[in-house]
C-alpha positions as CSV (number, residue, x, y, z in Angstrom):
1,X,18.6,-17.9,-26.0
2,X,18.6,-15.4,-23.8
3,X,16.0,-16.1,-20.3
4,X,13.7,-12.9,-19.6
5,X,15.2,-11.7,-16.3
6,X,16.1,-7.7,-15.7
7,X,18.4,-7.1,-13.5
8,X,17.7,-3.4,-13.5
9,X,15.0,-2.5,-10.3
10,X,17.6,-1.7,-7.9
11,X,21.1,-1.5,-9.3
12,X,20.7,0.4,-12.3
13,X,21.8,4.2,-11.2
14,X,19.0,6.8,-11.4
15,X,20.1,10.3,-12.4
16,X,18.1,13.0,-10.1
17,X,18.8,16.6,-11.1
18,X,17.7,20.3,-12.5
19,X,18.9,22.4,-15.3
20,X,20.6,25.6,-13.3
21,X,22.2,28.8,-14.7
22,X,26.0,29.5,-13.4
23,X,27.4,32.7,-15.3
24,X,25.2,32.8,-18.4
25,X,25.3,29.4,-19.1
26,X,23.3,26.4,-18.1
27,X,24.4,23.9,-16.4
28,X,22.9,20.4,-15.6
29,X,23.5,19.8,-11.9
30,X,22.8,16.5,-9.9
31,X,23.5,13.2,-8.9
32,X,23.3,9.5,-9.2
33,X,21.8,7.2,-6.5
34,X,19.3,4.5,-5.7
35,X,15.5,4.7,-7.5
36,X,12.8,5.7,-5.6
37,X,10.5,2.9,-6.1
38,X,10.8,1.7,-2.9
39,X,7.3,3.5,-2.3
40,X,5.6,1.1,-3.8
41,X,6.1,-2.1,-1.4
42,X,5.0,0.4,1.6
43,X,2.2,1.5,-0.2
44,X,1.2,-2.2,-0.7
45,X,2.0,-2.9,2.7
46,X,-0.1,-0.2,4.0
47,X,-3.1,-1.7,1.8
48,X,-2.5,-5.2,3.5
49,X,-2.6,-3.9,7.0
50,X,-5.7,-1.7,5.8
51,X,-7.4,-4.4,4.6
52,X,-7.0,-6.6,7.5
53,X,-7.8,-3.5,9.9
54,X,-11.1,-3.4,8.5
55,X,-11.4,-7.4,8.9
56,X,-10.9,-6.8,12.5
57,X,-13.1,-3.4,12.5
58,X,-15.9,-5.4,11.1
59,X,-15.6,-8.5,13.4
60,X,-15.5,-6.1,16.3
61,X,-19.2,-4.4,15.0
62,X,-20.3,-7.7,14.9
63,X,-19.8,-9.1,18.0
64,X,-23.0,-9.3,19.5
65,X,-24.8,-10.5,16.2
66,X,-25.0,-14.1,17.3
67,X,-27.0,-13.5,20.6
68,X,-28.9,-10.5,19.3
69,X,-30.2,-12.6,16.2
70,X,-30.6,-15.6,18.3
71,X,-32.8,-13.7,20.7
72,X,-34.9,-12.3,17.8
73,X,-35.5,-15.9,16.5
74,X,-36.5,-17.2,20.3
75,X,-38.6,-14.1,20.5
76,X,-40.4,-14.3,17.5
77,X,-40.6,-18.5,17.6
78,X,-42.4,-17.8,21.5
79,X,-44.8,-15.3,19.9
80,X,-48.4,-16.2,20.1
């Protein structure tokens, strides 16, 4: 039984190349390296720390809520 693990995300070798023409002939030129999937963690990462920027934008909006909504309850509570 063979567990289902893949070990393939960052060692497997990634071909990156183009299809040139070198004397009437073409030619397949290029090289092997890491994968380029390493964009996806920063994009995540930028979504978390957007996220929690607009927790702390919101808070900031907010911060007069309390005593603004507490003074419209005294207000309309003293009415006659």
């Amino acid at each position: 039984m063979k567990p289902y693990l893949r070990n393939d995300f960052k060692f497997k070798p990634h071909f990156s190349g183009r299809f040139v023409e070198v004397d009437g002939q073409i030619v397949l030129e290029g090289r092997f390296g890491p994968r380029k999937d390493w964009i996806f963690p920063l994009a995540g990462l930028g979504m978390l720390l957007g996220g929690a920027g607009m927790v702390k934008l919101g808070s900031w909006w907010s911060r007069d809520d309390v005593a603004w909504l507490a003074g419209l309850i005294r207000d309309a509570l003293t009415a006659p």
